[in-house]
C-alpha positions as CSV (number, residue, x, y, z in Angstrom):
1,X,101.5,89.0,93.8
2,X,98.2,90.4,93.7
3,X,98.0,90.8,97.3
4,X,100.8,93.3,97.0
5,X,99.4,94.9,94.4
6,X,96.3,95.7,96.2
7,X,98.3,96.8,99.2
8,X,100.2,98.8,96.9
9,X,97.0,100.3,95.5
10,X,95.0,100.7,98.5
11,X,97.9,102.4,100.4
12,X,98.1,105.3,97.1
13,X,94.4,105.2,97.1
14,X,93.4,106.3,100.8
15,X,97.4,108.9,101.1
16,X,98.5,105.9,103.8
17,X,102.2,105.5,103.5
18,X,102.9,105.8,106.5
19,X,101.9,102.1,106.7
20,X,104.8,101.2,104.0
21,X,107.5,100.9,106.7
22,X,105.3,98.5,108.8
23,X,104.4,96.5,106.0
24,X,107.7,96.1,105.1
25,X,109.7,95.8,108.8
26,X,106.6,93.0,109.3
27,X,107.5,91.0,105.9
28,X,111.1,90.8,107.0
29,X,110.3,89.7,110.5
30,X,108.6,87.4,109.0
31,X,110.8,86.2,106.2
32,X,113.5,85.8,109.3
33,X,111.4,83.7,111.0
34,X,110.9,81.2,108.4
35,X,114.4,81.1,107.9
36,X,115.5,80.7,111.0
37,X,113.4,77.8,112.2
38,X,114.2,75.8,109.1
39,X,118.0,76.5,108.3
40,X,121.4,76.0,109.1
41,X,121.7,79.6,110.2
42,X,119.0,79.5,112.7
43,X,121.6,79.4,116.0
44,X,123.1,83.1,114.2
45,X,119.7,84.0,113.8
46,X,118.6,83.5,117.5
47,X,121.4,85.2,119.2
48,X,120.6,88.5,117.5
49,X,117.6,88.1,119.7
């Protein structure tokens, strides 16, 4: 959690939040790729692709 925190500060720090969206649409990807190559729902997950 410290990682985020950083982020969190560094983005407040240098007037960057523009960058929140990215961060965030790029943590989702990536929590949706996890799940979908190790899960059950990993054929729904492939044809939204």
């Amino acid at each position: 959690m410290d990682i985020l925190r950083d982020l969190w500060l560094f983005l407040r720090e240098r007037k960057k939040f523009w960058l929140a969206p990215v961060i965030v649409v790029l943590l989702l990807l990536g929590i949706l790729i996890v799940i979908g190559g190790s899960s059950a729902l990993a054929p729904f997950i492939y044809t939204l692709f």
